[in-house]
Structures are given as C-alpha cells and as structure tokens.
OpenMM code with the backbone's topology and positions (N, CA, C; nanometers):
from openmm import Vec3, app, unit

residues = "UNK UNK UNK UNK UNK UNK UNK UNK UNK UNK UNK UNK UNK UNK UNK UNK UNK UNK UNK UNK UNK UNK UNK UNK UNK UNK UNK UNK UNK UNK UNK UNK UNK UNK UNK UNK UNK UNK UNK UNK UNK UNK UNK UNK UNK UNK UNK UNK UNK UNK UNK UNK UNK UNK UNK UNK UNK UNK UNK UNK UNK UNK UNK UNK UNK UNK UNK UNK UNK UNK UNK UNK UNK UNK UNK UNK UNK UNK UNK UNK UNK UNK UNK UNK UNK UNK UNK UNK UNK UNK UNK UNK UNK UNK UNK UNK UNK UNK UNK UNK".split()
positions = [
    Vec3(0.0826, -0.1163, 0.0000),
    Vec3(0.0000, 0.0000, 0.0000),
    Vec3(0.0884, 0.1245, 0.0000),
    Vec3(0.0163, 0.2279, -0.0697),
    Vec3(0.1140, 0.3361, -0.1083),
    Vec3(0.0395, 0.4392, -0.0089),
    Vec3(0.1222, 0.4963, 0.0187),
    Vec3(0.0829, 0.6228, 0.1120),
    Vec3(0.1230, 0.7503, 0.1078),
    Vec3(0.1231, 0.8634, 0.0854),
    Vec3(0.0834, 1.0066, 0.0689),
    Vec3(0.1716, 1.0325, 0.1465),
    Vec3(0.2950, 1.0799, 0.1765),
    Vec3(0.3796, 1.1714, 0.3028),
    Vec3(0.3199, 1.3385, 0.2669),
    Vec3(0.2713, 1.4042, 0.3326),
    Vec3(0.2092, 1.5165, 0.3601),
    Vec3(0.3657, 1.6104, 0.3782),
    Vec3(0.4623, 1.5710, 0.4459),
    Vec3(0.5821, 1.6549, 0.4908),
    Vec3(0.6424, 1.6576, 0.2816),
    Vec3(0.5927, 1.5667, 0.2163),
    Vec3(0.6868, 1.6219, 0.0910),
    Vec3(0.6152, 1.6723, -0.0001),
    Vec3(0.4452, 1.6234, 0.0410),
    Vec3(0.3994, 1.7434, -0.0602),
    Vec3(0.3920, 1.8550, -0.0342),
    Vec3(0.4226, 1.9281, 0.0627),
    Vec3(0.4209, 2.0640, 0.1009),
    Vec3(0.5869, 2.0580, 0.0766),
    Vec3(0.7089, 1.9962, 0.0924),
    Vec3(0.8240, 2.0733, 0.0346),
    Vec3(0.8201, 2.0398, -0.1137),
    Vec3(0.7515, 1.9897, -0.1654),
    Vec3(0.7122, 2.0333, -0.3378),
    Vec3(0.6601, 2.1255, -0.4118),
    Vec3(0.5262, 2.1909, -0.2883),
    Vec3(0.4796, 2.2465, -0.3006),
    Vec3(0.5299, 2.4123, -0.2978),
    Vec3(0.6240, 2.3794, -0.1447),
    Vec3(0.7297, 2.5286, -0.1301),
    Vec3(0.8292, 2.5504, -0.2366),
    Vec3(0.9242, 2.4258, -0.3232),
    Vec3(0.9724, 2.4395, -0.3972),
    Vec3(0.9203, 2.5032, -0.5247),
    Vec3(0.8439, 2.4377, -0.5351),
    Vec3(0.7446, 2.5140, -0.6744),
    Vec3(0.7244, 2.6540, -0.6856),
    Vec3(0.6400, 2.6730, -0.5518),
    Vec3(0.6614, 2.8056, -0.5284),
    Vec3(0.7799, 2.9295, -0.5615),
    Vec3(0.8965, 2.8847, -0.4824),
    Vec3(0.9909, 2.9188, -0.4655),
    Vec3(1.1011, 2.9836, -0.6201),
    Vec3(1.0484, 2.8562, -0.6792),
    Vec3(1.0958, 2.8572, -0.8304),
    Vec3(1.0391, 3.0028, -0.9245),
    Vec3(0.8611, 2.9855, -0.8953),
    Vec3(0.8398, 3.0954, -0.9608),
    Vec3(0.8419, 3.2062, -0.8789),
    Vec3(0.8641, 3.2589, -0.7765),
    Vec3(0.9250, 3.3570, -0.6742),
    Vec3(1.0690, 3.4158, -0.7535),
    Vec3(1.1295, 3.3030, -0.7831),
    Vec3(1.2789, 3.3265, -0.8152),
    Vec3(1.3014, 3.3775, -0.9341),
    Vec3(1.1842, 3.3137, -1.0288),
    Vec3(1.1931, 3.3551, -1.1868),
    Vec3(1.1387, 3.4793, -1.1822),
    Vec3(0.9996, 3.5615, -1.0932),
    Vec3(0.9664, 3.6401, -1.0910),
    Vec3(1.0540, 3.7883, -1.0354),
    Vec3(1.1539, 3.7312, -0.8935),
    Vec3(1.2016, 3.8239, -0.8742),
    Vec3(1.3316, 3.8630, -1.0003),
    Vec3(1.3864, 3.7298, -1.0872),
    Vec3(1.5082, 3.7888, -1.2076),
    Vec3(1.4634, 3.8755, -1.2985),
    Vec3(1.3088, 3.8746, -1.2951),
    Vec3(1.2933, 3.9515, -1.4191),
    Vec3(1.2705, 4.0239, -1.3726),
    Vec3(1.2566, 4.0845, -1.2204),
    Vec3(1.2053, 4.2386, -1.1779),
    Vec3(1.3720, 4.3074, -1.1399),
    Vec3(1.4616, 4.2189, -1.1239),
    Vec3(1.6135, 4.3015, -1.1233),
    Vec3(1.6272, 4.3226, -1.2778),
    Vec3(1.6307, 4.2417, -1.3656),
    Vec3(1.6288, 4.2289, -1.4658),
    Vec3(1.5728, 4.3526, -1.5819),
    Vec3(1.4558, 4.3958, -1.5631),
    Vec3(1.4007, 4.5381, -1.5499),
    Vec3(1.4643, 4.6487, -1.5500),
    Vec3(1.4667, 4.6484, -1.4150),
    Vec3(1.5309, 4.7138, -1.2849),
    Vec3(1.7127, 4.7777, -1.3759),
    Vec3(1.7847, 4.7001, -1.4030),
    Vec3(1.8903, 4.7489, -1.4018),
    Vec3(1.8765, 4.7975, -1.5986),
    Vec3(1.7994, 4.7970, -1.6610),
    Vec3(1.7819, 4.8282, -1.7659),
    Vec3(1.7116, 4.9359, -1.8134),
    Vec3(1.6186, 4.9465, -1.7146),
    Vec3(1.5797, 5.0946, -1.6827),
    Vec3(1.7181, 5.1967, -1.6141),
    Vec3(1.8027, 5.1488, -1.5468),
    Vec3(1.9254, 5.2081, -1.4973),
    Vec3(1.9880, 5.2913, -1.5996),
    Vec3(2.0483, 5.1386, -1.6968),
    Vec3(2.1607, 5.1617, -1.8108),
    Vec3(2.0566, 5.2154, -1.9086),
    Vec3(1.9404, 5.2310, -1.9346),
    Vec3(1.8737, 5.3575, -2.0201),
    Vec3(1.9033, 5.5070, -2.0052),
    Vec3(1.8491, 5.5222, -1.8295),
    Vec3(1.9019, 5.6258, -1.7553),
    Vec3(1.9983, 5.6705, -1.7755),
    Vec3(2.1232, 5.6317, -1.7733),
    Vec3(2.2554, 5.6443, -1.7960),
    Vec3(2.2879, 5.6644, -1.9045),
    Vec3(2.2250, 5.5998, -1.9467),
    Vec3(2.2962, 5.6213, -2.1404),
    Vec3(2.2444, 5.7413, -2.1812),
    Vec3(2.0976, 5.7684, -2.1571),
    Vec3(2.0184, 5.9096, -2.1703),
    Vec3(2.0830, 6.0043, -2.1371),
    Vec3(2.1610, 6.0073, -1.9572),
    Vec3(2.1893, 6.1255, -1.9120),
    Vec3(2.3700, 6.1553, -2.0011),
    Vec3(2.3861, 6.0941, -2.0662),
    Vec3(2.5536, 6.0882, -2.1115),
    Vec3(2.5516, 6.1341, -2.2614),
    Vec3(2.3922, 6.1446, -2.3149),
    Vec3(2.3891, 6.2106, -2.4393),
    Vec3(2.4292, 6.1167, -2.5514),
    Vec3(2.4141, 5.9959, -2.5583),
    Vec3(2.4828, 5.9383, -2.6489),
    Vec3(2.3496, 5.9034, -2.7621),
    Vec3(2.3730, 5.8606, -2.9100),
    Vec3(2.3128, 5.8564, -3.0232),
    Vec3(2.2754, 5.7268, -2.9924),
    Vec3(2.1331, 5.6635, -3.0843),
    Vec3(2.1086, 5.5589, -3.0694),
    Vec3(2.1347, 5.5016, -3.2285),
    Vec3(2.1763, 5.3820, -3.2304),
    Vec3(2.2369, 5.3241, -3.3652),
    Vec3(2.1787, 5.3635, -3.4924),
    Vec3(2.0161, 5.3922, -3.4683),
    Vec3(2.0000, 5.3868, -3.6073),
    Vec3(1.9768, 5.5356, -3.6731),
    Vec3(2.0007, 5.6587, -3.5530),
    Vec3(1.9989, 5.7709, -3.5969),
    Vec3(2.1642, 5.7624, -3.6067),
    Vec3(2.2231, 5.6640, -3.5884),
    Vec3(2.3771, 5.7320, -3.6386),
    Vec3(2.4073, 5.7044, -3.7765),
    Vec3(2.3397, 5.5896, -3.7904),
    Vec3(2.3026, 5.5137, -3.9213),
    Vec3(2.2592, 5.6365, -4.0168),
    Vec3(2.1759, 5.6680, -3.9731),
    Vec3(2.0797, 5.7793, -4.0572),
    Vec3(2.1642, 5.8744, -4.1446),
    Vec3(2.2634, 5.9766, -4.0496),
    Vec3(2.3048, 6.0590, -4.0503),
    Vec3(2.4614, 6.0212, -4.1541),
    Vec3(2.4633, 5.8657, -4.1212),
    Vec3(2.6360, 5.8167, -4.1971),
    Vec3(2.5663, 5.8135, -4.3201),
    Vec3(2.4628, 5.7621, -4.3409),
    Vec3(2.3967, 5.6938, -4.4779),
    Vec3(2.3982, 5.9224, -4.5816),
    Vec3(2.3360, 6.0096, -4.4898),
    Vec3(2.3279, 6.1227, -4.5307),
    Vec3(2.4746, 6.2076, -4.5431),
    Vec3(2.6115, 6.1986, -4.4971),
    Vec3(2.6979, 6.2634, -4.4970),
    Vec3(2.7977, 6.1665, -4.5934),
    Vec3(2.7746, 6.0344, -4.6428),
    Vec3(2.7955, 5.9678, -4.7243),
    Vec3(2.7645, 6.0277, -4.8907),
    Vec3(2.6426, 6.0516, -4.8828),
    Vec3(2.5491, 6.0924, -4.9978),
    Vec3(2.6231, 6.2567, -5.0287),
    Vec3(2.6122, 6.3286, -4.9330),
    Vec3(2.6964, 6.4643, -4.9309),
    Vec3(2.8306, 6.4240, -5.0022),
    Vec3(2.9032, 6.3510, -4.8995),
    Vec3(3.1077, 6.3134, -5.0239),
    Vec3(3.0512, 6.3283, -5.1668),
    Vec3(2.9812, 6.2179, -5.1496),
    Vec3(2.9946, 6.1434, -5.2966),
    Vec3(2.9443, 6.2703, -5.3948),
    Vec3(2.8189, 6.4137, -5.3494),
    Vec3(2.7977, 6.5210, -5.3834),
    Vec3(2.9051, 6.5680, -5.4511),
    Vec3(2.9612, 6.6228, -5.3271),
    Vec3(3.0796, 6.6703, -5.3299),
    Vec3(3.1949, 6.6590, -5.4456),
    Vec3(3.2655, 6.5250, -5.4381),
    Vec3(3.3702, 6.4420, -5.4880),
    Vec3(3.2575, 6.4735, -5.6614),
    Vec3(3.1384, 6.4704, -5.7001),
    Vec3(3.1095, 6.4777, -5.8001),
    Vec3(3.1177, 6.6172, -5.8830),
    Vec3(3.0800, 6.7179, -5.8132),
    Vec3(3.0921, 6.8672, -5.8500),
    Vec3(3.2333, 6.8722, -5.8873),
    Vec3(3.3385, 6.8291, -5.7719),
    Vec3(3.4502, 6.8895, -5.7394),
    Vec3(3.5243, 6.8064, -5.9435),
    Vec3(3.4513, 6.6975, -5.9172),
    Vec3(3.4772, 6.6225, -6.0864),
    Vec3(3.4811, 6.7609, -6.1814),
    Vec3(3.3235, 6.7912, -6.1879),
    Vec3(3.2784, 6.8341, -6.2741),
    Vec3(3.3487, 6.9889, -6.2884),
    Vec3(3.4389, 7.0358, -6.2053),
    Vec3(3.4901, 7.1728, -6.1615),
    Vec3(3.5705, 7.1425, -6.1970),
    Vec3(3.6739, 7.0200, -6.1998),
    Vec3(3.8080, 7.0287, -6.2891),
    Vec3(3.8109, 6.9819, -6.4363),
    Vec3(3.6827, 6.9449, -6.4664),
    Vec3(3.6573, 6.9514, -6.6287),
    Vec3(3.6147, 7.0646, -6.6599),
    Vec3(3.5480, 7.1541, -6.5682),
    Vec3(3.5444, 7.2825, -6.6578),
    Vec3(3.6549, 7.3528, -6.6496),
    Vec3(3.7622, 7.3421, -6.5758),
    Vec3(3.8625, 7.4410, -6.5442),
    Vec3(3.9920, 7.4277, -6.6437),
    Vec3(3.9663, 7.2562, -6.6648),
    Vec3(4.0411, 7.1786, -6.8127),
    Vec3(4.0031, 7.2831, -6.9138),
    Vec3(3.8722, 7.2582, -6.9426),
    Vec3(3.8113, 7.3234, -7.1005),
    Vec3(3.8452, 7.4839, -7.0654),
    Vec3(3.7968, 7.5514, -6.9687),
    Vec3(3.8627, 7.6540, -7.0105),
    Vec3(4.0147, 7.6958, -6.9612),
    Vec3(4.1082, 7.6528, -6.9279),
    Vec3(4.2531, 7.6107, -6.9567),
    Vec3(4.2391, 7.6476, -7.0998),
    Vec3(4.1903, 7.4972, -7.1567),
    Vec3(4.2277, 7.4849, -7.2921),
    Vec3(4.2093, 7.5725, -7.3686),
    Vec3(4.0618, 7.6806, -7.3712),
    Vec3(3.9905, 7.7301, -7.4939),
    Vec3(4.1007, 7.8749, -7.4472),
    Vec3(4.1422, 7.9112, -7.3102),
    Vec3(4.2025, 8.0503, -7.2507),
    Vec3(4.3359, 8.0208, -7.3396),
    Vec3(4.3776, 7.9026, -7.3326),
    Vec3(4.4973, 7.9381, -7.3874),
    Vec3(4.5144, 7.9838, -7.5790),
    Vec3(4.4149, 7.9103, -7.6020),
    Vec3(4.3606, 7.9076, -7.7424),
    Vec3(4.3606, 8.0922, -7.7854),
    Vec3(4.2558, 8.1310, -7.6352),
    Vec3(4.2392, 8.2724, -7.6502),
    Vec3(4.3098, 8.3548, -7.6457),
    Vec3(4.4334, 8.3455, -7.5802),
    Vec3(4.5086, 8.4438, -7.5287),
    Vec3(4.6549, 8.4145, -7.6710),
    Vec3(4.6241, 8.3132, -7.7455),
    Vec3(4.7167, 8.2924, -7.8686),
    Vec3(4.7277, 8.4107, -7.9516),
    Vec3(4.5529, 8.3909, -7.9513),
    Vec3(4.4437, 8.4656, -8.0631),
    Vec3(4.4948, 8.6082, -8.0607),
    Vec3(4.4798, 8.6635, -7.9133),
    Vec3(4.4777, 8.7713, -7.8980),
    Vec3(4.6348, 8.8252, -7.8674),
    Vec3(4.7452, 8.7360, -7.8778),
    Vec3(4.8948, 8.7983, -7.8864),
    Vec3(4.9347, 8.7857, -8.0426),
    Vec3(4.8482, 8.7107, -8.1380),
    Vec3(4.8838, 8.7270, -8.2501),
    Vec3(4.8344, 8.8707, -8.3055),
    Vec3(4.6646, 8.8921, -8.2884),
    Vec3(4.6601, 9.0193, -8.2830),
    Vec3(4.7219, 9.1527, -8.3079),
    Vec3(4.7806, 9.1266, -8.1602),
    Vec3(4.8841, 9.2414, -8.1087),
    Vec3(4.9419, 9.2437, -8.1836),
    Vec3(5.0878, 9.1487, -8.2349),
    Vec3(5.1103, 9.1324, -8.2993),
    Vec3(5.1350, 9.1692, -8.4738),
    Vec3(5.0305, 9.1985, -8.5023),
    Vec3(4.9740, 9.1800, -8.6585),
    Vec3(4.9554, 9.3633, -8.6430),
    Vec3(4.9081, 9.4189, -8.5155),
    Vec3(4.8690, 9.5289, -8.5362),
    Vec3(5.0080, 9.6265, -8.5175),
    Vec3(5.0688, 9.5823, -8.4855),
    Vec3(5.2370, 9.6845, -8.4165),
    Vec3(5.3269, 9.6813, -8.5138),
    Vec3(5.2538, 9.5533, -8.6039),
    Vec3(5.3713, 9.5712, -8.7825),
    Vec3(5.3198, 9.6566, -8.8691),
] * unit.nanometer
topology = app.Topology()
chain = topology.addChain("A")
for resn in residues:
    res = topology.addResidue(resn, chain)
    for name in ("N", "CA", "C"):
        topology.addAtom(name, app.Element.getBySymbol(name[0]), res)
C-alpha cells in the first residue's frame, strides 16, 4: 500500500513556489537594471544606432555630392585652360599683326 507523506507534498509544493518567486524576482532586477543603463545612457547624451546610421547613410550621400561637383569643376577648369589658352594665342597674334 502506497501512502501520501504530507511533509513532501508541502516541500514540493514550497519548492514550486519558490521557483516561480525566483523567476519572478530575475525579471524584476532584470528590469530594474535596464531601466538604470537607459538612464545612464540618456543622461551621457549618447546617439542611438540607427539615428547614427541615418546621418552616416546622409553625410555619405553629401562626399559622394561633393567628390562629383569637385569632378565636374576640374573639367570645366580643363576646357577653359584649354579654350584661354587658345584665346590668349588669338589675342597675342593680334597684337602682334597690329604693331607691324
């Protein structure tokens, strides 16, 4: 015959307990110190990843602006190089032609 010990279903019962006591109190430190390191991170001013993201993806787009004009500024500065010197031929032959 099987018989019931009363002394272990109540330390099964405290254990059980105990367990979700334990799981309940990790997730309230757990919380707890994450609300902290929010705090902290807030009061220290720091960026959150994806506005830094934001801003790399936008000052990226600016270079590459940039680096493109700055292209397009030494091809015009080529052509007129080239056509100034063309001009300033023009205009010493001129001279030139007019002083004989």
């Amino acid at each position: 015959m099987q018989t019931r010990n009363p002394f272990l279903d109540e330390f099964s019962k405290l254990a059980t307990s105990a367990a979700g006591v334990a799981q309940g109190v990790g997730e309230e430190a757990r919380a707890f110190w994450r609300a902290q390191m929010e705090r902290i991170i807030a009061d220290m001013d720091l960026v959150r990843r994806d506005e830094f993201d934001a801003v790399k993806d936008l000052a990226a787009a600016a270079r590459a602006e940039a680096d493109a004009l700055k292209a397009r500024l030494d091809a015009l500065e080529a052509g007129g190089a080239k056509s100034g010197k063309v001009a300033s031929k023009a205009a010493t032959s001129k001279k030139s032609t007019k002083s004989s």
